[in-house]
C-alpha positions as CSV (number, residue, x, y, z in Angstrom):
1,X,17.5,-8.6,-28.6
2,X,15.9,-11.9,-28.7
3,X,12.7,-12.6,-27.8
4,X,12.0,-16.1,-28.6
5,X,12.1,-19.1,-26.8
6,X,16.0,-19.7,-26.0
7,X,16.4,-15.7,-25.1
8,X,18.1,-14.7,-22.0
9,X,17.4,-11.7,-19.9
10,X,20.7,-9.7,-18.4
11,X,20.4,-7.5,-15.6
12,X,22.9,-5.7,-13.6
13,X,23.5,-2.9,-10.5
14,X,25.6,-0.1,-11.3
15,X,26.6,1.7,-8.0
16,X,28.9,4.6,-9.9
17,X,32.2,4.8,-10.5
18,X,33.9,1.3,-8.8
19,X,37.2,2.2,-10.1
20,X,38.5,2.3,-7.0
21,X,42.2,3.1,-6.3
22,X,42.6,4.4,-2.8
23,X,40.0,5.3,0.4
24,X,41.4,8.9,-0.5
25,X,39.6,9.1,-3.3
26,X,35.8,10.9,-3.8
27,X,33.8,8.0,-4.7
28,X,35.0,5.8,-2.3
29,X,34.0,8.1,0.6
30,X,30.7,8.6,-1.3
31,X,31.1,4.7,-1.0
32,X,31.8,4.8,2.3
33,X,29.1,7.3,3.4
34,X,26.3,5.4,2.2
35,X,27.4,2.5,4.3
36,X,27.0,4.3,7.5
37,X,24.0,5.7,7.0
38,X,21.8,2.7,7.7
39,X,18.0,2.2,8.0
40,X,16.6,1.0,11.5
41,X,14.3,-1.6,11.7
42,X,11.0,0.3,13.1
43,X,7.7,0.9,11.8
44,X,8.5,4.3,10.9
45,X,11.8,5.7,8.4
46,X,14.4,6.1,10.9
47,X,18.2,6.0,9.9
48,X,20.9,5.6,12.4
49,X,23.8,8.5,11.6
50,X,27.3,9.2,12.3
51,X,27.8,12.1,14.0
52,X,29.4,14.1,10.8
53,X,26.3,12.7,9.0
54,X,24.3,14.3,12.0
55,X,26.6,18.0,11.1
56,X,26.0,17.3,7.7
57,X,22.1,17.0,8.3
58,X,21.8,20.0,10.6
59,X,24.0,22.6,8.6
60,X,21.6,25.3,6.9
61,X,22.4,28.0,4.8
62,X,20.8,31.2,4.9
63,X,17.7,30.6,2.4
64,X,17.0,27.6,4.8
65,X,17.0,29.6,7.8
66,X,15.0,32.6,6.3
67,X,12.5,29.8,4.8
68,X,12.3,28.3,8.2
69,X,11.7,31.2,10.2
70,X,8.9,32.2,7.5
71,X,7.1,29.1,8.1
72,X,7.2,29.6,12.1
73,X,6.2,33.4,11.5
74,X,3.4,32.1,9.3
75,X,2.7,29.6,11.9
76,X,2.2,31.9,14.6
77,X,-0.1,34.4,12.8
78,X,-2.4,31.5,12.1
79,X,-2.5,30.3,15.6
80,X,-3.2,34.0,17.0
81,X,-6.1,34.5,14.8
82,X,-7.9,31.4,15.7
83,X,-11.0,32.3,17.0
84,X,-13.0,30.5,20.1
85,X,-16.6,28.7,19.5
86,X,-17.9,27.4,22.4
87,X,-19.8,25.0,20.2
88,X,-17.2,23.4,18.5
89,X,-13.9,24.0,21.8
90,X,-12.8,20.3,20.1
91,X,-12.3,22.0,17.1
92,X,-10.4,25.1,18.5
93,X,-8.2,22.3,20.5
94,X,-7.2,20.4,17.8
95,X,-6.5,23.2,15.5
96,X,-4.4,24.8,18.3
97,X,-2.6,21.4,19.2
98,X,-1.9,21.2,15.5
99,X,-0.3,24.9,15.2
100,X,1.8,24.3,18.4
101,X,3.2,21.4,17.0
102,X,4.1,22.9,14.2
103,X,5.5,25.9,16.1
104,X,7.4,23.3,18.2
105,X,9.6,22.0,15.2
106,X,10.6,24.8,13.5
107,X,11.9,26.3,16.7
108,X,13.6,23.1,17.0
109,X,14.7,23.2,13.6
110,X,16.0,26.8,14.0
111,X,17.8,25.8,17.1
112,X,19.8,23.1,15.7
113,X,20.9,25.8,12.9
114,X,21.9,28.4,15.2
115,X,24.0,25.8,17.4
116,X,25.8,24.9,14.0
């Protein structure tokens, strides 16, 4: 590689296998699947799906569903044992707003797995 004066710089975008012979093939689903899947324009990361992207998404295997209901278990331990103080109720609001939340997703989470 040059680096003097008269040097050029190459640079290229390699998106896999382009080798493309027929929309039966692997890589140009892959291809294709990236295409639908498209970012929204919002101030937060929010992609707009197909609805087999959506499947795709929302289908957990077992470790996923054991982890998930682990985390709400945890969850809800945590929330039980938090403890009142009159002198700091924002606190004890927050921290139970928090927990619920949390609570909230996962059962949501675990509902979308069960309906799958």
């Amino acid at each position: 590689m040059s680096t003097g004066v008269n040097s050029h710089i190459v640079s290229w975008v390699h998106f896999g296998d382009l080798h493309i012979t027929s929309e039966n093939e692997q890589n140009y689903q892959d291809f294709q699947k990236e295409q639908q899947m498209q970012l929204k324009a919002s101030h937060y990361k929010e992609y707009q799906f197909t609805e087999a992207e959506k499947e795709e998404a929302l289908t957990y295997n077992h470790v996923q569903v054991a982890y998930l209901q682990t985390l709400l278990s945890q969850t809800m331990i945590e929330k039980i044992a938090l403890s009142y103080d009159p002198e700091k109720s924002l606190s004890f609001v927050q921290q139970e707003a928090e927990l619920q939340g949390r609570i909230s997703t996962l059962l949501e989470l675990l509902q979308f797995a069960k309906e799958t």
